[in-house]
C-alpha positions in Angstrom: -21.0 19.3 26.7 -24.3 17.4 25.6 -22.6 17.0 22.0 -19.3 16.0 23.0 -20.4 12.9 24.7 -23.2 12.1 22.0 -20.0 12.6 19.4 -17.5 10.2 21.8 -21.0 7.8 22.2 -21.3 7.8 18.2 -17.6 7.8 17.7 -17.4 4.4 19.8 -20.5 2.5 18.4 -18.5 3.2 14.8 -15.5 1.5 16.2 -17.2 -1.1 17.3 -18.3 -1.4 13.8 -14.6 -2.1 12.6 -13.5 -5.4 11.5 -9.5 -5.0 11.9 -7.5 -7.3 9.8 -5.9 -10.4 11.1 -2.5 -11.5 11.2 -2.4 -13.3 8.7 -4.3 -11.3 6.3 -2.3 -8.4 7.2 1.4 -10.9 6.4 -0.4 -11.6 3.2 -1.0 -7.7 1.9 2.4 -7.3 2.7 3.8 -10.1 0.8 1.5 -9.4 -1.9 3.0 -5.3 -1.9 6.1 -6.5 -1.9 6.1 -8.6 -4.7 3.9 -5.9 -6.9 7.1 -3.4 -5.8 9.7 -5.8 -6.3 8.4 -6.6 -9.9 7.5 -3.2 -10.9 10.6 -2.1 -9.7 12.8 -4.4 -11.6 10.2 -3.8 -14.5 11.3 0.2 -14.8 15.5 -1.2 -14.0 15.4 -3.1 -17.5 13.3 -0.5 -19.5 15.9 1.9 -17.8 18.8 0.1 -18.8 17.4 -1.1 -22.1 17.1 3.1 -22.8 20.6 3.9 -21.6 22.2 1.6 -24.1 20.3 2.3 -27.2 20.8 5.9 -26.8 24.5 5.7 -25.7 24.4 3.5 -29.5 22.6 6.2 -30.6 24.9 8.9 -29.7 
């Protein structure tokens, strides 16, 4: 039992530790993932679509 509450005791002076992320730091790592996706993902649309037509050409 001794070692359950020194883990819990340990476990609670780590969280205290934690600097969590404010609001606006957490709305700006999401705009700043979205805009990586969104331009990676429209990246691999026009290599796509630049490969479909030269191989329908091709073929």
């Amino acid at each position: 039992m001794e070692k359950l509450i020194s883990y819990i005791n340990h476990a609670k002076i780590e969280i205290s530790k934690v600097i969590f992320p404010t609001k606006l730091q957490v709305r700006q790592a999401f705009f700043a993932v979205f805009v990586v996706v969104t331009v990676v993902s429209l990246f691999l649309a026009l290599i796509d679509v630049i490969m479909s037509a030269s191989l329908s050409v091709l073929i």
